[in-house]
KEFI-69643 format. One line per 4 residues: number of its first residue (from 1); their letters; for each residue x, y, z of N, C-alpha, C. Coordinates in pm, whole numbers, plus 50000, padded with zeros to 5 digits. Layout:
BEGIN
NUM	a	X,Y,Z,X,Y,Z,X,Y,Z; ...
END
This chain:
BEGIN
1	xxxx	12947,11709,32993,12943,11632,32869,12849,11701,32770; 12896,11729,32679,12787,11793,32553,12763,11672,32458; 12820,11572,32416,12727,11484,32353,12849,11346,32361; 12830,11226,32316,12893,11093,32351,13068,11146,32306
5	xxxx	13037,11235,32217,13173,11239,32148,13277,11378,32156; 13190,11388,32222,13297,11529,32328,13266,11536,32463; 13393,11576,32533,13388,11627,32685,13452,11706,32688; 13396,11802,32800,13436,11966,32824,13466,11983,32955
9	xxxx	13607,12000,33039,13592,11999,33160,13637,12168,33215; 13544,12170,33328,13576,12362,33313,13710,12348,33417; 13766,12431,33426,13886,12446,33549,13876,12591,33603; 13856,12560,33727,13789,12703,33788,13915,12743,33872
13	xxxx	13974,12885,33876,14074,12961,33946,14025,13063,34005; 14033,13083,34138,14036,13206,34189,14109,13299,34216; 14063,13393,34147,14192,13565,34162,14109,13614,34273; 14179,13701,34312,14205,13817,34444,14056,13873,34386
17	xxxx	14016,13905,34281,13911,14007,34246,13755,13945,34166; 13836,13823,34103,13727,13688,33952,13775,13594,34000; 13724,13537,33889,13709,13349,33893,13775,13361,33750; 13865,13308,33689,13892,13275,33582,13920,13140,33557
21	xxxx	13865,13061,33445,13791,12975,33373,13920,12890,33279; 13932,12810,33276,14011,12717,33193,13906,12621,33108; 13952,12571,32994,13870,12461,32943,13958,12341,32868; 13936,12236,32871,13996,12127,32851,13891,12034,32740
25	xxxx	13897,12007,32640,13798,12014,32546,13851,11874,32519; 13800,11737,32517,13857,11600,32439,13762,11523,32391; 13794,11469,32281,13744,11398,32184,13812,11193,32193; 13813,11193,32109,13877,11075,32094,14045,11032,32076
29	xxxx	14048,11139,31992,14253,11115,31978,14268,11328,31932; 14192,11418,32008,14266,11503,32015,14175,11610,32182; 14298,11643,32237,14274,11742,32332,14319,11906,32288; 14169,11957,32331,14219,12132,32331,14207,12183,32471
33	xxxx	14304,12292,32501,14281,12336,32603,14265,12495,32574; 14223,12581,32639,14120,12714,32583,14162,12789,32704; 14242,12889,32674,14298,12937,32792,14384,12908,32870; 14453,12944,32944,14570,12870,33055,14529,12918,33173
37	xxxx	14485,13124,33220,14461,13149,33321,14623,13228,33379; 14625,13278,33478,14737,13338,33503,14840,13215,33560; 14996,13235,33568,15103,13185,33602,15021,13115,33712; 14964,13209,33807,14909,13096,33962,14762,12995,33952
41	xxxx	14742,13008,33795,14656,12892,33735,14672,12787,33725; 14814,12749,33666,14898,12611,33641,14845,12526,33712; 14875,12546,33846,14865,12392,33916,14712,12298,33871; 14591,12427,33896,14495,12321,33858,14460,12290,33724
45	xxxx	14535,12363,33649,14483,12283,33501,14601,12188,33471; 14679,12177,33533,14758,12068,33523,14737,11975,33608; 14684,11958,33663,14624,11822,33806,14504,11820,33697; 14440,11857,33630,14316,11819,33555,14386,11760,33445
49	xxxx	14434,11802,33366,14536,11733,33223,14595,11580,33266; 14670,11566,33366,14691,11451,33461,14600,11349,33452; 14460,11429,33510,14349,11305,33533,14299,11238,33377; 14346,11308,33259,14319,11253,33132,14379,11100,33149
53	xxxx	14350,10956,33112,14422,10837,33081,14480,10860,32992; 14649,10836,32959,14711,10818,32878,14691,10932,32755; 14735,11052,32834,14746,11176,32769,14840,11175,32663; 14957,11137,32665,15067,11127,32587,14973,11041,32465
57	xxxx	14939,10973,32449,14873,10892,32360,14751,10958,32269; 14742,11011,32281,14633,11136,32230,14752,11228,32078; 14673,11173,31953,14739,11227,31851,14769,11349,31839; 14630,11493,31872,14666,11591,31871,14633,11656,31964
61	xxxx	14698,11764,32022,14695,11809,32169,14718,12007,32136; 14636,12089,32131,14653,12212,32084,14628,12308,32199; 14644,12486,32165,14617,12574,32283,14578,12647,32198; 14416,12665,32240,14406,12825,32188,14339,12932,32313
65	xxxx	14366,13019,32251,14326,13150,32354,14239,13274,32276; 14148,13290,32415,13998,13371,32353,14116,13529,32347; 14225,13559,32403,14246,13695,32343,14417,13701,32423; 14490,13809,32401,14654,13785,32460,14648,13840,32622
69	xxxx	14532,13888,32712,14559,13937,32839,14654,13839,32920; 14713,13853,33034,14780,13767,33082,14715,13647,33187; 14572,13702,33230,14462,13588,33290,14448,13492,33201; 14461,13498,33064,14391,13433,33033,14529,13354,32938
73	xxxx	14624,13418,32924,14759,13356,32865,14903,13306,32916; 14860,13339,33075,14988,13346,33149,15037,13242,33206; 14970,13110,33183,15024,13002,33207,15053,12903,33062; 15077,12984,32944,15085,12914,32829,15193,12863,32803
77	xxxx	15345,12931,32807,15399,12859,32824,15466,12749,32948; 15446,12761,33060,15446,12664,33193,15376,12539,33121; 15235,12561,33023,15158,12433,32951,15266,12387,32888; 15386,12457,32756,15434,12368,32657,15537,12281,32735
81	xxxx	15606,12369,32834,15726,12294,32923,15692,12167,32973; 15563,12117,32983,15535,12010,33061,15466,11928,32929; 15429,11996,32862,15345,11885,32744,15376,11926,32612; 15386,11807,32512,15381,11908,32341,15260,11884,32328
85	xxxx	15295,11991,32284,15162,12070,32232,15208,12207,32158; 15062,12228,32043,15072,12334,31953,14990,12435,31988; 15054,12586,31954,14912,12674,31989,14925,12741,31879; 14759,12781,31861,14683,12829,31723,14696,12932,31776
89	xxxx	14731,13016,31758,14703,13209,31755,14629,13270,31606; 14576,13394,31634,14589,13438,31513,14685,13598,31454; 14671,13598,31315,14799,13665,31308,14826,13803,31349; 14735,13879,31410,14768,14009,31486,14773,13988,31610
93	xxxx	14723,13880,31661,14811,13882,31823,14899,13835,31832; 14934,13734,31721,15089,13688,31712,15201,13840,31652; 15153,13942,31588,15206,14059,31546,15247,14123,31705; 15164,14148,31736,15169,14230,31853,15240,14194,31973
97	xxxx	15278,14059,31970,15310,14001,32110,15388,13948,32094; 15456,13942,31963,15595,13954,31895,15686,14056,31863; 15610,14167,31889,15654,14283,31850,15594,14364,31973; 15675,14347,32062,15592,14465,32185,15595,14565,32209
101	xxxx	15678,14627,32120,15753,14767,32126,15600,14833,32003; 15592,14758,31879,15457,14765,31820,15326,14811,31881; 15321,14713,31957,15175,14731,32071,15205,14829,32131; 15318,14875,32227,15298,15000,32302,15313,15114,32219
105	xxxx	15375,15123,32078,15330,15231,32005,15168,15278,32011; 15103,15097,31963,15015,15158,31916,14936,15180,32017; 14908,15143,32186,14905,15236,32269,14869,15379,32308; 15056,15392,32246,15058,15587,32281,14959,15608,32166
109	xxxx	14981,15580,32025,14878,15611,31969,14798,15671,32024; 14685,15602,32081,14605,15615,32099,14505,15709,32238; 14676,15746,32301,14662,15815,32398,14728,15978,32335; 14850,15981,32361,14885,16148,32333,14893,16192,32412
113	xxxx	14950,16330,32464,14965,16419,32579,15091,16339,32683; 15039,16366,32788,15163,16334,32876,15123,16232,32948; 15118,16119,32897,15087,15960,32943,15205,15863,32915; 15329,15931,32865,15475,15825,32851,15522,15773,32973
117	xxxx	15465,15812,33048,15516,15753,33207,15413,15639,33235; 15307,15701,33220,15196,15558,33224,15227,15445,33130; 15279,15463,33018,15311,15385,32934,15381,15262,32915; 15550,15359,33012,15655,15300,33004,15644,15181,33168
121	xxxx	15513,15182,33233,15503,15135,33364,15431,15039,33303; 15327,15008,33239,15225,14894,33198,15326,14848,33086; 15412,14889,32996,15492,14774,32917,15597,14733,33043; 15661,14727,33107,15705,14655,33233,15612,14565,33286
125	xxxx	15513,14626,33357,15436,14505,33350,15408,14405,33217; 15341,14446,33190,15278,14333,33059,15381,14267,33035; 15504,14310,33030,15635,14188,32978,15628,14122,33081; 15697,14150,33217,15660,14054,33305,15549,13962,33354
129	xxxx	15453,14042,33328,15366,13897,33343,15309,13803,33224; 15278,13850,33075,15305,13790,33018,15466,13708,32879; 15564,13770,32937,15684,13738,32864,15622,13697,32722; 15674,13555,32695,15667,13519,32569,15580,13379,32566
133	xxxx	15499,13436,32650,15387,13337,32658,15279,13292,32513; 15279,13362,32433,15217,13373,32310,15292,13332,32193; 15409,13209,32185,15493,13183,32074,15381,13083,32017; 15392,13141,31929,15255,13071,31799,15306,12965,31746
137	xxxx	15250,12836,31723,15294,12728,31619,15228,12728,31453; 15072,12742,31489,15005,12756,31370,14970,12909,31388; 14958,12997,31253,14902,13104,31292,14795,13124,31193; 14667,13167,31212,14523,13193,31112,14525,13332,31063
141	xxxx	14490,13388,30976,14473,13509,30919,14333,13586,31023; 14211,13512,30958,14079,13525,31032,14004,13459,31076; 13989,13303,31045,13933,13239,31081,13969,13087,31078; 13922,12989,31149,13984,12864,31124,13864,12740,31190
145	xxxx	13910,12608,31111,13820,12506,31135,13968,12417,31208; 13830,12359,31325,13993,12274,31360,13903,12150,31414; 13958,12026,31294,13841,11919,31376,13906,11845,31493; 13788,11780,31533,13771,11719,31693,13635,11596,31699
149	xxxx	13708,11475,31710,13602,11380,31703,13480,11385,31621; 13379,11372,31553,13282,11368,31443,13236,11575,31415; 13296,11624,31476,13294,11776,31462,13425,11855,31417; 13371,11984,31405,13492,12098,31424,13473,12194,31490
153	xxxx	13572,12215,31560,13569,12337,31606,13651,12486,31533; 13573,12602,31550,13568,12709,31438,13562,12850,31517; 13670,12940,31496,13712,12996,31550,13557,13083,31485; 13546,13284,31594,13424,13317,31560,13503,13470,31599
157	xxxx	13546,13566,31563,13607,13733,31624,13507,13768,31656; 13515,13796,31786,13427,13893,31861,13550,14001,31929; 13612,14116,31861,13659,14173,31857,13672,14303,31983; 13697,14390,32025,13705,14520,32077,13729,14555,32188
161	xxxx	13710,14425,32296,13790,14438,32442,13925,14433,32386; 13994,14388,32308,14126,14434,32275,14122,14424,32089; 14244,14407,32045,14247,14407,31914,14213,14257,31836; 14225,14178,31921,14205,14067,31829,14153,13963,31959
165	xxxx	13937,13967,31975,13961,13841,32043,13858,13740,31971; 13836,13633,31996,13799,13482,31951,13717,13449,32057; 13598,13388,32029,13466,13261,32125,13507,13177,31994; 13471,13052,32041,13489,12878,31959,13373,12830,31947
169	xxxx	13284,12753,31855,13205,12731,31909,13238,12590,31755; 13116,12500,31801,13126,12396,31712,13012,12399,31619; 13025,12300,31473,13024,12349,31401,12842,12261,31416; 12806,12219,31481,12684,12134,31538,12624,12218,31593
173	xxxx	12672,12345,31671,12606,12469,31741,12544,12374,31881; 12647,12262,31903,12598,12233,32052,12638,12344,32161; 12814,12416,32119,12857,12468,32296,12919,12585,32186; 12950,12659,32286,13014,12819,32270,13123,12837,32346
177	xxxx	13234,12851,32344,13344,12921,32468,13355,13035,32445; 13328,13137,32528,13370,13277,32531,13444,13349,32642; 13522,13419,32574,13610,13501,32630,13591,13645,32699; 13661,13731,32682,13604,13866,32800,13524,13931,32665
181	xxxx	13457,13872,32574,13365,13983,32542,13258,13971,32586; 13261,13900,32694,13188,13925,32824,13291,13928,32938; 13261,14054,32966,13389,14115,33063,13303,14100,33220; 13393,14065,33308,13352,14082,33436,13319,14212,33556
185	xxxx	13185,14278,33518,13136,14369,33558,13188,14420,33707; 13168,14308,33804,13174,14305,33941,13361,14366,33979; 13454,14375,33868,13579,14396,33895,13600,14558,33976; 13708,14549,34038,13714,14716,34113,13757,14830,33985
189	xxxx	13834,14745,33865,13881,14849,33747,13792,14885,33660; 13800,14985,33610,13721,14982,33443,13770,14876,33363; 13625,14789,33327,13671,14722,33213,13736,14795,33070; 13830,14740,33029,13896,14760,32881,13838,14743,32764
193	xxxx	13827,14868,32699,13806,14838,32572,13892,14857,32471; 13945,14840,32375,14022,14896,32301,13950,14941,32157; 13809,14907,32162,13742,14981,32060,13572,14943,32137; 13577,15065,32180,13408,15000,32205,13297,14989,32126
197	xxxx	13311,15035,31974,13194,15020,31860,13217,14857,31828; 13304,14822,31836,13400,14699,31797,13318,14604,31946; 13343,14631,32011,13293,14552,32147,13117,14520,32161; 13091,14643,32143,12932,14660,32150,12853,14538,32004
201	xxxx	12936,14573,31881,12899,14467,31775,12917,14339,31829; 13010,14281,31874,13075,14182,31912,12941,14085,32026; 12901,14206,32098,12760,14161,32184,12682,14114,32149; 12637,14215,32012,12531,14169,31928,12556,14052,31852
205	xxxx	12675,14037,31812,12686,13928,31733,12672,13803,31805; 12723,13766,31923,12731,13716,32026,12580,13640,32054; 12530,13732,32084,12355,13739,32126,12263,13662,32032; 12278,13727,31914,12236,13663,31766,12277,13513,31741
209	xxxx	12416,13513,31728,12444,13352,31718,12415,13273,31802; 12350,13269,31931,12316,13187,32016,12209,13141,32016; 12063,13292,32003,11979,13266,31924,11926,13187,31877; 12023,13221,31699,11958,13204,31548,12030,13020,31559
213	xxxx	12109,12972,31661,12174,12825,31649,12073,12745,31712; 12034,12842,31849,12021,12752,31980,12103,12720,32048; 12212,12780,32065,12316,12683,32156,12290,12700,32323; 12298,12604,32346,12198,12555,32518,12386,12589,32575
217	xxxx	12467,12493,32529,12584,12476,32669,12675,12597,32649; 12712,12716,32690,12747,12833,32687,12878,12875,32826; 12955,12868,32787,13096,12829,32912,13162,12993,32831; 13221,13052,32970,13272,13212,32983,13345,13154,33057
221	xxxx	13488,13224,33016,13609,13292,33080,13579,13315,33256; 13467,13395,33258,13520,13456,33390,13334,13420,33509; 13271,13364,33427,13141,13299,33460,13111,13186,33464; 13173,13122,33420,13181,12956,33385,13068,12889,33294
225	xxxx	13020,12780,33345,12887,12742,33220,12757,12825,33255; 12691,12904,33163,12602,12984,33209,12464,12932,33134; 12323,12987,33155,12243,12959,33060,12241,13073,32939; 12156,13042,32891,12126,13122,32740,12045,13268,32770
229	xxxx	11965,13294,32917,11913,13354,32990,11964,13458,33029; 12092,13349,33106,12209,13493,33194,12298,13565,33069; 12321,13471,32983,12420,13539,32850,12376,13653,32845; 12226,13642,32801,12125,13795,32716,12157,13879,32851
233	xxxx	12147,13860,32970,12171,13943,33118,12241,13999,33090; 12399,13921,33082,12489,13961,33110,12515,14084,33029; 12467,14029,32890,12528,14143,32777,12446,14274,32788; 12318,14246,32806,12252,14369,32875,12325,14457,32970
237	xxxx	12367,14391,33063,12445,14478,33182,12545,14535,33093; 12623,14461,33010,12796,14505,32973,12717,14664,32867; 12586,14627,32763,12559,14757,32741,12544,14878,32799; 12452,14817,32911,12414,14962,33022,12555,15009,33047
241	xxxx	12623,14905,33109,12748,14991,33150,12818,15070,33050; 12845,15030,32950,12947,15116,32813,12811,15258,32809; 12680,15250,32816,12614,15367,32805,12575,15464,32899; 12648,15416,32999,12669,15475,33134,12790,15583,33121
245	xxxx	12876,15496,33099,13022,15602,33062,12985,15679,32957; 12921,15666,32807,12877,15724,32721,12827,15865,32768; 12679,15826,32871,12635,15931,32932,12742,15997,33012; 12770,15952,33083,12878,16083,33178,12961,16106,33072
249	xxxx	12997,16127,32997,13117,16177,32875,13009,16258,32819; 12873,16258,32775,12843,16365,32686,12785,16451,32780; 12809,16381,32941,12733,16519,33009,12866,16609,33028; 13035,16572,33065,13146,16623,33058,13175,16688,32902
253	xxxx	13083,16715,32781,13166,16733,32638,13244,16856,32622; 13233,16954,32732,13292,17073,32744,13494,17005,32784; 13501,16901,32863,13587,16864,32895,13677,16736,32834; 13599,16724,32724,13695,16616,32626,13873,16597,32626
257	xxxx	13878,16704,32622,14036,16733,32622,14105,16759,32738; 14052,16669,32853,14097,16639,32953,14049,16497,33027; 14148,16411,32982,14122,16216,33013,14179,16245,33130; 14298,16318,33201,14293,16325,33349,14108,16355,33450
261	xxxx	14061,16476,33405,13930,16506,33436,13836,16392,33430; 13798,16355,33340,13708,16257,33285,13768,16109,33345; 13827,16089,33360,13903,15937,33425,13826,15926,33551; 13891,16044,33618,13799,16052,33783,13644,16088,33756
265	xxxx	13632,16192,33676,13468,16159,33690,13416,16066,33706; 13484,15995,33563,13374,15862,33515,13423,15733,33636; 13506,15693,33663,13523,15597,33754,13520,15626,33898; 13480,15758,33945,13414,15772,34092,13218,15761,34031
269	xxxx	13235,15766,33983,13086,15792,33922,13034,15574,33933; 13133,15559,33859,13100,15406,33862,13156,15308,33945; 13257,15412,34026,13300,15321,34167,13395,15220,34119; 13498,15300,34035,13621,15192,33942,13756,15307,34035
273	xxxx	13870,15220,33991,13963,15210,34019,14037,15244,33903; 14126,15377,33868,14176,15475,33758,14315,15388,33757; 14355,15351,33621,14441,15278,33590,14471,15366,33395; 14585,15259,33379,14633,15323,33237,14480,15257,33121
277	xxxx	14473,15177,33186,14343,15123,33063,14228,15182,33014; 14217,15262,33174,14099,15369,33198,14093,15453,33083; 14193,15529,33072,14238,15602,32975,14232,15560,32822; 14270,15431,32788,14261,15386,32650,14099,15396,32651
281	xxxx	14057,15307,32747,13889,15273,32748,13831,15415,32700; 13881,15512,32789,13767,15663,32738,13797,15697,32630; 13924,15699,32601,13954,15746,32442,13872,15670,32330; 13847,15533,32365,13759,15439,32266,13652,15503,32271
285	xxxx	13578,15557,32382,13426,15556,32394,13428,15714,32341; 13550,15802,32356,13552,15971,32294,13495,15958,32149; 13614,15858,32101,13618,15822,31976,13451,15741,31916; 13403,15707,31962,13286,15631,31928,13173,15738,31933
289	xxxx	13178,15806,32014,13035,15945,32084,13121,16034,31971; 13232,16060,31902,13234,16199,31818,13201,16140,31676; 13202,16036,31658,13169,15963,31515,13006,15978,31517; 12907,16022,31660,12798,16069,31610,12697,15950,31560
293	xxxx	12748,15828,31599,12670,15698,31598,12568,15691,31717; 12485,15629,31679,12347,15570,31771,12469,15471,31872; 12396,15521,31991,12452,15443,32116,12378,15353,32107; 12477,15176,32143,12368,15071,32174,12286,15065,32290
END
């Protein structure tokens, strides 16, 4: 409970590797739910939606999501089939996940060389596990107020684990929901970045607004309700780590022009598991160390 006029219930899932996090947010005559979690999420955030009294009776009932991965979107539509309900997206992940042929362009983009095989294997996946889980009702440009019992809740970009992600927080600065821009360290893969100057700000910004508000009740994706303590931890760790890879890349700079080379360095080095993301991830962090910026 964060105050008489909101309740926050977490819904905890266990994957093979994390814990991923659901949230169920109700007021008086509207429910949000914040995340879905993967396809094998459903059952318990739907046995929790259930335990609401007289759910149907509830004026407005919405979905939003901290970013488009499929943990965290893959039970979105299994949610509309069973309930109406609207989901808020905003308008480049509704671009992208409408247009998937778009996204894996922009992808290769960002890769080059002979990675069309890696390519054409993760858009197979990604369709299959997230299909068309992301059909938008309302869509936001950049930002949005969305009220909820004597408050609002207000969307906040914390950007660069992918192209477009979102924390919520209210407009009282009682609670925060955040998404993987706090990424789960303990995983066997390299975490993803799709811009790590973009990610690293996103920390700071993160860090700062919690701060400069005070906000005490602080609920993660893949950590659940944390203190204000472990947040600053956490984000500490997520730096060391991005300046970890940093370092092994400028100790490899003779070998830039080889992400096969550098893939295995850097993830036997950090005890990860070489995947297609790996690859986007180093190209972000190439791209960030040749721009010649102060590492955070």
């Amino acid at each position: 409970m964060v105050n008489s006029d909101l309740k926050i219930v977490l819904v905890k899932n266990d994957l093979i590797t994390i814990k991923v996090y659901t949230f169920i947010v109700i007021s008086e005559n509207v429910v949000i739910i914040i995340d879905t979690g993967t396809k094998e999420c459903f059952d318990n955030l739907y046995k929790e939606l259930k335990k609401i009294n007289n759910l149907h009776k509830y004026e407005y009932k919405y979905l939003l999501n901290t970013h488009f991965h499929s943990d965290h979107i893959g039970s979105n539509s299994l949610l509309k089939e069973k309930f109406k309900i609207l989901t808020i997206g905003s308008e480049i992940n509704n671009y992208f996940l409408s247009k998937y042929n778009n996204y894996f362009e922009h992808v290769s983009n960002l890769l080059s060389g002979g990675y069309a095989g890696y390519i054409n294997d993760f858009k197979e996946l990604f369709l299959r596990e997230v299909g068309h889980s992301y059909d938008t009702d309302i869509i936001f440009s950049q930002k949005f107020k969305l009220k909820i019992g004597k408050r609002y809740i207000e969307s906040v970009e914390t950007s660069g684990h992918t192209v477009s992600d979102f924390c919520f927080k209210d407009n009282m600065n009682e609670f925060i929901i955040i998404g993987d821009s706090l990424s789960p360290l303990e995983t066997n893969w390299m975490i993803y970045y799709e811009n790590v100057k973009k990610y690293l700000m996103s920390l700071n910004n993160i860090k700062n607004m919690v701060k400069k508000f005070g906000i005490k009740n602080i609920y993660t994706t893949h950590y659940g309700k944390i203190s204000p303590d472990l947040l600053f931890k956490k984000i500490n760790e997520s730096k060391k780590y991005c300046n970890n890879i940093n370092r092994i890349l400028l100790e490899n700079k003779n070998n830039w022009n080889d992400l096969d080379y550098l893939a295995k360095v850097v993830c036997n080095s950090l005890g990860k598991i070489i995947n297609l993301l790996s690859y986007v991830s180093l190209k972000s962090h190439l791209s960030f160390l040749k721009e010649d910026k102060e590492i955070f």
